[in-house]
C-alpha positions in Angstrom: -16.4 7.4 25.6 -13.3 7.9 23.5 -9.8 6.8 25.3 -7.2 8.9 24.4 -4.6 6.5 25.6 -6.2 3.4 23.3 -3.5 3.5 20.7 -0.1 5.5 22.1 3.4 4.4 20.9 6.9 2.9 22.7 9.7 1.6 21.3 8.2 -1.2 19.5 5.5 0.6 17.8 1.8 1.7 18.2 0.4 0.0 21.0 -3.1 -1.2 22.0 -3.0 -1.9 25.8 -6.7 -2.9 26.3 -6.4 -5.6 23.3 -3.2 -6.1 24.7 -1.4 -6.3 20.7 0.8 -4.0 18.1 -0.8 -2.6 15.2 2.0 -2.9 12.5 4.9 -3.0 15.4 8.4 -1.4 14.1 10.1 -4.1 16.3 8.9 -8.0 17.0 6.3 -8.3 19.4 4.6 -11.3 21.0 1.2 -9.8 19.4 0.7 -7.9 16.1 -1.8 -7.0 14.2 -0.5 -6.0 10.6 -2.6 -3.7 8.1 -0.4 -5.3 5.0 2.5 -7.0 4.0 4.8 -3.9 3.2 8.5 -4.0 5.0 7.4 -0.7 6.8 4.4 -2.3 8.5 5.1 -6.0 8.4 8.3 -6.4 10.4 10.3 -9.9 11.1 10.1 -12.3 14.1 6.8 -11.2 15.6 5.4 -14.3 18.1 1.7 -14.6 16.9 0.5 -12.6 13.6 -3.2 -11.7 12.9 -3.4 -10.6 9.4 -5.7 -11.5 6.0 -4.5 -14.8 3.9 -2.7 -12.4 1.1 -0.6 -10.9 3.5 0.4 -13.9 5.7 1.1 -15.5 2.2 3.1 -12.7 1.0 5.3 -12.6 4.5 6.5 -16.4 4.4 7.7 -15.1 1.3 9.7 -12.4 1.4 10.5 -13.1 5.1 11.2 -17.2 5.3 11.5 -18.6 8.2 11.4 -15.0 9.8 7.9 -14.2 8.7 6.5 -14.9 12.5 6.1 -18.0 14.7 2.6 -18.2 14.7 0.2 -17.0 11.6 -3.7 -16.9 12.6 -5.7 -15.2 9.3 -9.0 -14.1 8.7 -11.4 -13.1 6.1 -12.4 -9.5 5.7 -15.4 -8.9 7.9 -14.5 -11.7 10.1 -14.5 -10.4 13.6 -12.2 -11.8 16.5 -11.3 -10.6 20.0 -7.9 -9.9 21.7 -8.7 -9.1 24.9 -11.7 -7.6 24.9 -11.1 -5.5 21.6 -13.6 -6.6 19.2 -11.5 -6.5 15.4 -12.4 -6.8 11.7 -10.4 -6.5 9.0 -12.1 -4.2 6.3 -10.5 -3.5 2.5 -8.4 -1.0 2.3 -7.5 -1.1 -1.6 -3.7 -0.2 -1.0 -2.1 -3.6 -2.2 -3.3 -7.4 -2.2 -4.9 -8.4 1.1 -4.3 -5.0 2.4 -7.0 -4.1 5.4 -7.7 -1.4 7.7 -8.4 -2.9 11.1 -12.0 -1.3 13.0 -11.1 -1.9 17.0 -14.2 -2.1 19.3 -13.7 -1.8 22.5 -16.7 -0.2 25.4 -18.7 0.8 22.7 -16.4 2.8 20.7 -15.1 2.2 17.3 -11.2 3.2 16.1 -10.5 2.8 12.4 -7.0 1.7 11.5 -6.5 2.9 8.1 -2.9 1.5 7.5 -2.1 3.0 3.8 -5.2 2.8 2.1 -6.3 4.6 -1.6 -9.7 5.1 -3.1 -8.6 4.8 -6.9 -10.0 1.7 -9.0 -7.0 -0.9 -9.0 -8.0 -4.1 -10.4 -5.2 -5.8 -8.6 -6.2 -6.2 -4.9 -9.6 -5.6 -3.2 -11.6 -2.0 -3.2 -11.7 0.1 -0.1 -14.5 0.3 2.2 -15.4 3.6 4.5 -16.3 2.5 7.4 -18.4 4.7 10.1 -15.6 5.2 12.5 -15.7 7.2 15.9 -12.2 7.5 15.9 -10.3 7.7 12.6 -6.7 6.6 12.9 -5.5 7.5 9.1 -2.3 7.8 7.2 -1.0 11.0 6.0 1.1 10.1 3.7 0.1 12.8 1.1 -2.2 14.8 3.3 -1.4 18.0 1.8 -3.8 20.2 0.0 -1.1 20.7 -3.1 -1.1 17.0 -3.8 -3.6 15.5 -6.1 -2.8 12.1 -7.9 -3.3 13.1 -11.4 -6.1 10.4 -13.7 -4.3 6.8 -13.9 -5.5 6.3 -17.6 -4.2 9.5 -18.6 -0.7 8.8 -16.5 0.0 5.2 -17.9 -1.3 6.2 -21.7 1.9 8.1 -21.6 3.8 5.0 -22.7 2.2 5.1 -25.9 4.0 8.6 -27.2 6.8 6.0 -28.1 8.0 3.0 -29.4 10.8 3.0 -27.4 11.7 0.2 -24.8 10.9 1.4 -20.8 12.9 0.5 -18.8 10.1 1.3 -15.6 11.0 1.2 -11.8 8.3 0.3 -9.4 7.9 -1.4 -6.0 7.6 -5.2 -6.5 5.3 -5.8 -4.1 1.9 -3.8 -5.3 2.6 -1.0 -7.6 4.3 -3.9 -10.4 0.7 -5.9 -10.6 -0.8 -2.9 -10.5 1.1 -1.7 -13.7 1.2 -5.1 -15.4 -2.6 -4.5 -15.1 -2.3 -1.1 -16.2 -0.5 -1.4 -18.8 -2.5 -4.5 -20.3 -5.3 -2.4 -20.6 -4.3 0.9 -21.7 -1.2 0.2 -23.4 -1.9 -2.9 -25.8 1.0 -2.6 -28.5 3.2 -3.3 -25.2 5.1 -6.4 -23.9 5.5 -6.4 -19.9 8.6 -8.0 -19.1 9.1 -8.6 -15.3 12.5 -9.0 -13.1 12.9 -12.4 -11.5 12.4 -10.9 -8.4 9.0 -9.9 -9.2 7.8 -13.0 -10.5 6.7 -15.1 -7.5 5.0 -12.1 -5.7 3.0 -11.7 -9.2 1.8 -15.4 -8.4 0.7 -14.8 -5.3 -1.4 -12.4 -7.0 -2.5 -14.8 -9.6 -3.2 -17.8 -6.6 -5.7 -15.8 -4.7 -7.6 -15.0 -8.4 -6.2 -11.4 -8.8 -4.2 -12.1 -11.9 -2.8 -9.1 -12.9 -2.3 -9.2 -16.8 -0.1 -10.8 -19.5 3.9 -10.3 -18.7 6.7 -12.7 -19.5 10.0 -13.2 -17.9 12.7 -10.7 -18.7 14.5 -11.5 -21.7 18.0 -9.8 -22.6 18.4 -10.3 -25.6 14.6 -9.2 -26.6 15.5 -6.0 -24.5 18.4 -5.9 -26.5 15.7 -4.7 -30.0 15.7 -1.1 -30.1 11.6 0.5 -30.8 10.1 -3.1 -30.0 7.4 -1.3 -26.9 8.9 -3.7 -24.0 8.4 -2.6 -20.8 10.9 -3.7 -18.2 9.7 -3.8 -14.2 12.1 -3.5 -12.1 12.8 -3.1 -8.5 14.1 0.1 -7.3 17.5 -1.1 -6.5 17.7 -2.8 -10.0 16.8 0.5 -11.8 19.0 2.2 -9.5 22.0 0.2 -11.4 20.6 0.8 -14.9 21.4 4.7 -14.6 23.5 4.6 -17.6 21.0 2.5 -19.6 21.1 3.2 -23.0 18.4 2.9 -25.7 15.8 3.0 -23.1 13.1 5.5 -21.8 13.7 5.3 -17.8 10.6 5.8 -15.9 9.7 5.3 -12.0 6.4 4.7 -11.4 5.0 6.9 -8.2 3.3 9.4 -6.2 6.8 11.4 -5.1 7.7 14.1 -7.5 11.8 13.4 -6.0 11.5 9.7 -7.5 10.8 11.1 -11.0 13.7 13.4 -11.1 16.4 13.0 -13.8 13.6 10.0 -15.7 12.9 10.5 -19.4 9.1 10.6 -18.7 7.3 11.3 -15.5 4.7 8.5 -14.0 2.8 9.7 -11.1 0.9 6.7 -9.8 0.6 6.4 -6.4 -1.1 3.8 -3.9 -1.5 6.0 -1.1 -4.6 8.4 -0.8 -4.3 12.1 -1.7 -5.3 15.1 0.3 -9.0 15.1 -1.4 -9.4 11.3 -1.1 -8.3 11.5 2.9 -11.0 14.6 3.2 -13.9 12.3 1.2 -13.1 9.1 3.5 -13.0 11.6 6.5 -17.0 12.9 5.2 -18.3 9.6 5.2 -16.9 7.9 7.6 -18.1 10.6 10.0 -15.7 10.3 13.2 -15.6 12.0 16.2 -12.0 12.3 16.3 -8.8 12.5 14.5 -5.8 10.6 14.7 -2.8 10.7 12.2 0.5 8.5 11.6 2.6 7.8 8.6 3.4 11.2 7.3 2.5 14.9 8.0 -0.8 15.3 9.6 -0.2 19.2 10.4 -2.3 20.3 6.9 -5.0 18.5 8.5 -5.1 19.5 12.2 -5.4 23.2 10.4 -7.6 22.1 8.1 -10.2 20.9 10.5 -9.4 23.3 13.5 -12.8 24.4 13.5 -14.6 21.1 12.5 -13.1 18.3 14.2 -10.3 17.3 16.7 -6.5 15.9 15.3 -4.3 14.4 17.4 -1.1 13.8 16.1 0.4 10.3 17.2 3.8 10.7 15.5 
């Protein structure tokens, strides 16, 4: 039987009180369980994380000695218990190492999607559907008028031009995912990556997702006009470029507000769109719906007649 109550949220996040743990707490916690290693779900100073190897690698990163006292990984597939909540992590295909958790618990079973996407990305590992009672998904872009345009046909778009790029994108994720991209579609190109980016892109590389050819940045090779370099940068970094000159600016993403005022528009997201949420909803055949991490109103109306959404948040 189905507990309404077996995920609610406080003040420190979405809460598990049979398990007895936070899944991706918004606040440190003595317990979390976190879906990826993404600054919205993979907060500081948590007491014990469970997470995959990627993401516990990518934490001690980017968060130092704040990453969590105490790191206990596992494999996808590998079940352990908090409590008496019965968890796996399963692929979810949003970044490196990113899972969606399945909870067990008196014979039910609640999927976790975290942000997940069902688009090919050579960069991290492919999502699984799993048959799920209760479907806890993301809504990030649940919303019948998005639909992420073909990723081929979106990155080929670098090749109108010989013109230098100077190209915004997340450095955690959507940059492998572009080096990658870009590698393969875009051949006559040099990938040139800020500093910044570089020891993330290893961590790629160490746990055998290398993501492409790309050198350091170079100034004074993005100082030759019509030479098809394309600059990564992070989002703050491309922020402070606005007055670049002799450079196509482009932001890689799903948000139609992140390409406004660019040279060229890049919609690549990592995030499942309205049809991919509906497919993953087919097979994974719950009983229930639960949403989080966006707008989960197109759905509720969507399936008013089909199937029960709850909205957590």
């Amino acid at each position: 039987m189905i507990e309404n109550d077996f995920l609610c949220f406080n003040d420190n996040g979405l809460y598990c009180s049979a398990g007895g743990f936070y899944l991706d707490p918004a606040k440190p916690v003595k317990q979390a369980v976190i879906s990826h290693a993404h600054g919205d779900h993979a907060c500081p100073g948590n007491e014990a994380v469970y997470c995959t190897l990627p993401t516990a690698a990518i934490m001690k990163l980017r968060l130092k000695k704040n990453a969590g006292r105490e790191f206990r990984t596992f494999n996808f597939h590998e079940p352990f218990f908090l409590n008496q909540v019965k968890i796996t992590f399963i692929p979810a295909g949003h970044i490196l190492g990113s899972a969606q958790v399945l909870m067990e618990y008196r014979g039910v079973r609640y999927v976790y999607t975290g942000d997940f996407k069902l688009q090919e990305d050579a960069t991290c590992e492919t999502a699984e559907i799993v048959k799920a009672d209760v479907l806890i998904t993301e809504t990030t872009f649940a919303d019948p008028e998005v639909k992420h345009p073909d990723v081929p046909a979106e990155i080929t778009k670098l090749n109108t031009s010989r013109h230098n790029v100077l190209l915004g994108a997340y450095s955690l994720g959507k940059s492998q995912r572009l080096i990658s991209l870009i590698n393969q579609y875009c051949p006559g190109r040099t990938v040139l990556l800020h500093h910044s980016i570089l020891p993330i892109t290893k961590i790629y590389e160490d746990f055998s997702y290398p993501p492409g050819k790309y050198e350091p940045y170079n100034r004074k090779l993005m100082k030759s006009l019509e030479q098809g370099l394309v600059y990564i940068v992070p989002p703050l970094t491309f922020e402070c470029y606005y007055r670049a000159k002799g450079v196509l600016r482009v932001f890689a993403s799903g948000w139609k507000r992140l390409q406004v005022q660019n040279d060229l528009e890049l919609y690549i997201s990592d995030h499942a769109d309205w049809q991919d949420i509906l497919n993953y909803i087919e097979k994974a055949q719950p009983s229930e719906i639960w949403t989080l991490h966006g707008n989960g109103e197109f759905l509720k109306e969507h399936l008013k007649n089909t199937l029960p959404v709850k909205i957590l948040t």
